[in-house]
N, C-alpha and C positions, 0 to 999 in steps of 0.2 A: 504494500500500500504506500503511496507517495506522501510525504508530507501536506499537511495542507499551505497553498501559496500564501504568499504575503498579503494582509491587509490591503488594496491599491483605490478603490473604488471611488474615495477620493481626493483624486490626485490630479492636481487641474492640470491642464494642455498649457505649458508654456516655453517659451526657449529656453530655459536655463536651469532645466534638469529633464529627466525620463518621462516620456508620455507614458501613458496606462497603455498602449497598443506594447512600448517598446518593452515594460514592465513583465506585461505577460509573453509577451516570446522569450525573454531571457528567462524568466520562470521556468520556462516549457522545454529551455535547454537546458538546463542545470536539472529538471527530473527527470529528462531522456541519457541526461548523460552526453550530450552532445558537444565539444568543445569548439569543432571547427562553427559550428553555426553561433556558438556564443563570440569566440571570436571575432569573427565576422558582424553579429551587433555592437559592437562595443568596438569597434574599430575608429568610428568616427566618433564616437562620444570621449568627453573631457574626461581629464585625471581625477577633478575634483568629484565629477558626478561619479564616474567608477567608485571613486573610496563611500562617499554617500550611498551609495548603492552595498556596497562589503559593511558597513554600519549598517543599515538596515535589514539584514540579513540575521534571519537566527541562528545561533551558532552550529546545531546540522546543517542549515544550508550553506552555512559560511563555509563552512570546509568541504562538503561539495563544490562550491565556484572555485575555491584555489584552488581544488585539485584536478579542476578544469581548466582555470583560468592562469594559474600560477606562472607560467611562463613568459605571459605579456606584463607582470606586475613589474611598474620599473621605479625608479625612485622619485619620479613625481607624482606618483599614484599612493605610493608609502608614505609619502613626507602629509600628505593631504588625510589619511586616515587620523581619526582620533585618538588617541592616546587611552583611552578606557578600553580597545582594544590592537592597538597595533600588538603587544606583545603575542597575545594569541596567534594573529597572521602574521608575524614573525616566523612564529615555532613553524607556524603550519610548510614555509616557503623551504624548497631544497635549496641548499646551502649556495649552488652556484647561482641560482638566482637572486638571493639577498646579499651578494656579495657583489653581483654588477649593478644592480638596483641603487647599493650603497656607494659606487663609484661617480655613478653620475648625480648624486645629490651634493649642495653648498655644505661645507663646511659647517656651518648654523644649524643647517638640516640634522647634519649627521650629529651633533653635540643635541639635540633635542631628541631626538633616537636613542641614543642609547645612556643617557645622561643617569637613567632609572635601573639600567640594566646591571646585572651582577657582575662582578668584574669579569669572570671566564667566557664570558656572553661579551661585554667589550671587546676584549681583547680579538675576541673572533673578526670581529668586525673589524676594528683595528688592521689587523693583519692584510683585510681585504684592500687596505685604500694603497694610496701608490705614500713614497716614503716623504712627500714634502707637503700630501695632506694629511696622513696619519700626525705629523707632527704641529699641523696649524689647530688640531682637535686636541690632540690632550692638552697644546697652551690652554685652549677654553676652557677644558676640561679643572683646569688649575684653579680658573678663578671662582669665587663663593658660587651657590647656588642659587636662582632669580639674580643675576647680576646680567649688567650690560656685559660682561667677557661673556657668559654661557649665553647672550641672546646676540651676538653678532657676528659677523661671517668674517674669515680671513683672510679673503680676495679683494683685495682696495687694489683699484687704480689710482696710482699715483704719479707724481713728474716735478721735477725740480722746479722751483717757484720762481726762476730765471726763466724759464722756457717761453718759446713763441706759442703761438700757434700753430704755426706750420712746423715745428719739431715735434709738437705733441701729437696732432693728427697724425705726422708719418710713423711717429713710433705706435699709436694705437693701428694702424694699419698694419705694421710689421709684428707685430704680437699676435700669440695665440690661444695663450693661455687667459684671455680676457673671459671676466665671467660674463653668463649668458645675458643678465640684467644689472643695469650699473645708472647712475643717474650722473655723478658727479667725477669729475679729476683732482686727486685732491693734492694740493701744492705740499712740500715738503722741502725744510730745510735738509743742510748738511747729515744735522743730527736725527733726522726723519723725526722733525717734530713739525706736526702740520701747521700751517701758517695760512690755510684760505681752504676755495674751491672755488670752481667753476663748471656750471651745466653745460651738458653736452649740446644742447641748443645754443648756446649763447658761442661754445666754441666753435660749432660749424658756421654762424653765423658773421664772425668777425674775421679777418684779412689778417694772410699768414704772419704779417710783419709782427702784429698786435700781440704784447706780453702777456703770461696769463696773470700775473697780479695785476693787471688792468682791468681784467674783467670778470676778478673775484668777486662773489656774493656778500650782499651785506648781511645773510641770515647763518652767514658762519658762525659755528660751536661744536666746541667738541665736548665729547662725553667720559667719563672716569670708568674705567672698566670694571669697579666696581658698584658704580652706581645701583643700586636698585630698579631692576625692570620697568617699575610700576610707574616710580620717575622720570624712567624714561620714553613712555611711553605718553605719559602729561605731556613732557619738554615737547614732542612731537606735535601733539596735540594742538598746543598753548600758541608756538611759533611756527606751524606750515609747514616741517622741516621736512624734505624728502629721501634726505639721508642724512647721516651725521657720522664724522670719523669717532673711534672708541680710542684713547691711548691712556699708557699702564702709570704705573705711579712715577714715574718721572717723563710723563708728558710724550713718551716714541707712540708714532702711531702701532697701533694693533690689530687694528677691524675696524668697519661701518658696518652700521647699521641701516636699512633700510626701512622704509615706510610699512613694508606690506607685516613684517615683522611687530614694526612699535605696534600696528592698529589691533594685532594677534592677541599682543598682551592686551591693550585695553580692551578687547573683547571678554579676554580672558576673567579680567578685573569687576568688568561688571557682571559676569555671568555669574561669579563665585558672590559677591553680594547679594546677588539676589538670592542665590538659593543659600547663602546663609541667613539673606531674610526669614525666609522660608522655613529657617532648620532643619533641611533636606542633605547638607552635607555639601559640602565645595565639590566633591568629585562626580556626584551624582549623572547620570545619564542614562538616557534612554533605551541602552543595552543591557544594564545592567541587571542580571540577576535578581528574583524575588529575597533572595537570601543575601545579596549585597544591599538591595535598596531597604530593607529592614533593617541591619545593623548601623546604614547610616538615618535612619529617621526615628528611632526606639531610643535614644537618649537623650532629645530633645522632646520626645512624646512624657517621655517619662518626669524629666524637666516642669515638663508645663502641668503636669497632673498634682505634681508637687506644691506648686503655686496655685492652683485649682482647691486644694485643700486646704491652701491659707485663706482665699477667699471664701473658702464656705464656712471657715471657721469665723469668719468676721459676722456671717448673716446667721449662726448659731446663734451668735450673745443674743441680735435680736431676735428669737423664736418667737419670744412671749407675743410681738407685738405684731408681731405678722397671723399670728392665730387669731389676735384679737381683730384685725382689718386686713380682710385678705385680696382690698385692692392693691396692697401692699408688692404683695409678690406678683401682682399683674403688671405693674410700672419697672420694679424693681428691673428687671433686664433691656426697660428701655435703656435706664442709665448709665450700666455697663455698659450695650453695644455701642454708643454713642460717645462715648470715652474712648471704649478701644480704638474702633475707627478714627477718632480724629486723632488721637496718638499716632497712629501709622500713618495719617499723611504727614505730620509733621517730622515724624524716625525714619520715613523713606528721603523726603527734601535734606534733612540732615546726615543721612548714609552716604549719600549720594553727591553734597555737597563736599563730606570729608574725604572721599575719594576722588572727585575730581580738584581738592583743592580750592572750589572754590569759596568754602567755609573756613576760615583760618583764626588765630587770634585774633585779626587786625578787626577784622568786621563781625565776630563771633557774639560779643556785645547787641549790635546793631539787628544783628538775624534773631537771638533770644526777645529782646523788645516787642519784635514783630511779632514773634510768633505770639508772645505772651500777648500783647492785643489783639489778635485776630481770634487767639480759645477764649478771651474776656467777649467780646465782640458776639459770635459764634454761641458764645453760655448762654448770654440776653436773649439775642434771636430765638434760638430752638427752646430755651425755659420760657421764653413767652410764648411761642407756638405749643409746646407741650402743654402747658397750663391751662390753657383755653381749649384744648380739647380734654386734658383729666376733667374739667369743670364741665363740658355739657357730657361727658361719658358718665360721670361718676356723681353731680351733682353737689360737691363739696369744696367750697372756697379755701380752705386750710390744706387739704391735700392739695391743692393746685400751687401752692404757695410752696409747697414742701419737694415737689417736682421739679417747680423750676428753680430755688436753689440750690438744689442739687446738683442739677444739667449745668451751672453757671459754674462753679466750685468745680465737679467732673471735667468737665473740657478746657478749663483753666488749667487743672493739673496734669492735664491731658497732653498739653502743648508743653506746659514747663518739664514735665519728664521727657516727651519726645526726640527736645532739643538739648536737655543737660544732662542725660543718660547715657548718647551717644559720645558729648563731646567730653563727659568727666572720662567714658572707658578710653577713648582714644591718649587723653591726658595719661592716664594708667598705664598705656601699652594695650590695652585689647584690642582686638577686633569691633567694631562696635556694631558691625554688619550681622554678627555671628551670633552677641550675648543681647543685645539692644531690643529686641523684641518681647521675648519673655518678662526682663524685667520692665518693657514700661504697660506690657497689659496687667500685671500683676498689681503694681501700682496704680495703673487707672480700677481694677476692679475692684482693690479693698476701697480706694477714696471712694470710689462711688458708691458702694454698698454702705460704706461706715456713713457714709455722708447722708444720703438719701434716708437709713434708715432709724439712726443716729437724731435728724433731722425730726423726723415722723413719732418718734418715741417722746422727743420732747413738746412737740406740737399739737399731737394729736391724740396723744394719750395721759 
């Protein structure tokens, strides 16, 4: 009996991945056992959709397609696969294949490959490359982990910062070892400390005589190869940059870095935010395992169940009064939800702004005020809407009164946890993407239960 096929039904018709027609013929070849006809589909499709395609794949069928497919996999096909499972299709690839695969990948490539892997798995690969990339890889290799050294490649064009133009064209003419994609030439003194750049536009553009410090960029900078990724991936960001040289602790060039790489990390950067929004686990994906995605979501479940039992111990004390008025427990979870929520829109603006940077000391002040005005703001609004509906639902002017100071107080502390939660853990060293959730629903639920019912006891009974 054949597996059942993938999920595709819908999968809208567009240019920039597998139509449902292309979808079920490769299906149909990988259940026949068919190589040359899968082959032959996938002849003219992208690298990226192939790996997209090897991700989507259950792990039986995953190893049916390589062991159909394996001998077209080449290194821009592996370099594009996800990392929650390249190591699988690693194992699964005959060795002579991962070893040309891994020849024709960048440098950067190959330091992201095998960066996780065990050393006798390195070395293998190692052994594959020729002897003056093996050695630009373990430089990378050298430097910290998430640093600009392990995110930058070791192929820079360079050229003496005397040169014309027309010496630089001819010597990029006469080379061949230029890598496949390069944006910039970057100027280097004696001591190959870089001193400029200039795009490759601007060089074809201007007349042989013409120096190339003349027609150096002014958005030159360069990056410390220990820099932190994430940083550098802002710096990108922040200033347009299309590459940027990387050099070591006394300033020699080392690598550049390219765009398509910084934008990697900030992908990377926000995805892992969100799903520590989430409490889902930074690594989490789509492939993973029932038995993977449970160990990373059971600790944060269990987490929040903990805090669950702080807040119901607060709505214990008041039992008595909620037996005695049992509109009580009808309202009661208006003003939790209305707390939580508006704490996560203000802990999402604040995650979000401490990773891009753009929540700092300088304005941190300025963004707290606001926020605290707009939950003060936000309390009036909905405590007065609330109130005038407890009041024709329920016909009591002292409950209506007890509602809406509640909702005002709730969303108040709602926004002051939001924004000084994330920025006190950041102060501390945490994550604040990671711990920031839990602790400000926990704190909007006891304030608002304490509050609302706190409120009610003295009020109304």
């Amino acid at each position: 009996m054949t597996e059942p096929r993938e999920a595709e039904t819908d999968v809208p018709e567009t240019d920039f991945q597998l139509s449902r027609q292309d979808l079920e013929a490769i299906n149909k070849a990988i259940d026949d056992g068919d190589g040359p006809a899968l082959d032959a589909l996938l002849e003219p499709v992208h690298a990226a959709d192939i790996a997209d395609l090897i991700e989507q794949l259950t792990p039986p069928r995953r190893r049916a397609f390589l062991h159909l497919y394996s001998g077209e996999i080449d290194g821009e096909i592996l370099s594009e696969i996800d990392e929650s499972i390249r190591d699988e299709v690693i194992e699964q690839l005959p060795h002579e294949v991962l070893t040309e695969a891994v020849r024709e990948m960048d440098s950067d490539d190959v330091v992201d490959l095998i960066e996780d892997m065990e050393a006798p798995e390195q070395q293998a690969i190692l052994a594959a490359l020729d002897d003056s990339d093996r050695a630009a890889v373990e430089r990378s290799l050298t430097w910290p982990e998430y640093s600009a050294g392990r995110l930058m490649q070791s192929e820079v064009v360079t050229a003496p910062e005397h040169w014309s133009v027309g010496e630089t064209i001819d010597f990029l003419r006469a080379e061949e070892w230029l890598p496949d994609q390069f944006y910039h030439v970057v100027l280097v003194d004696p001591r190959r400390h870089p001193t400029g750049y200039v795009t490759l536009g601007k060089l074809l553009a201007s007349r042989r005589h013409v120096l190339l410090r003349e027609i150096a960029e002014d958005s030159f900078r360069t990056i410390s190869a220990r820099q932190d990724e994430g940083d550098v991936a802002h710096v990108f960001n922040k200033y347009h940059l299309i590459s940027a040289p990387v050099v070591d602790d006394h300033d020699r060039l080392v690598g550049v870095i390219t765009i398509d790489d910084a934008m990697s990390v900030l992908d990377e950067e926000h995805e892992e935010d969100i799903l520590r929004l989430a409490g889902v686990g930074e690594d989490s994906a789509i492939s993973d395992t029932v038995v993977e995605t449970m160990r990373q979501r059971v600790p944060w479940l269990a987490v929040n169940i903990l805090t669950a039992l702080v807040s119901a111990s607060v709505i214990a004390l008041f039992e008595d009064a909620i037996a005695k008025l049992v509109a009580l427990a009808v309202l009661m979870p208006i003003v939790a939800s209305m707390g939580g929520n508006a704490a996560t829109q203000t802990l999402t603006i604040a995650v979000r702004g401490l990773a891009t940077k753009s929540l700092s000391p300088a304005n941190a002040l300025r963004v707290v005020r606001r926020e605290l005005v707009v939950g003060l703001s936000n309390g009036l609004l909905f405590g007065l809407a609330l109130a005038l509906v407890t009041y024709v639902w329920f016909q009591d002017a002292k409950l209506s009164l007890v509602i809406a100071m509640a909702m005002v107080v709730n969303l108040f502390v709602a926004a002051l946890g939001g924004i000084l939660i994330p920025l006190g853990l950041e102060k501390a060293g945490a994550d604040p993407a990671l711990a920031s959730g839990t602790f400000v629903t926990t704190v909007t639920d006891v304030v608002g239960f304490f509050t609302f019912l706190g409120l009610a006891a003295v009020i109304l009974l």
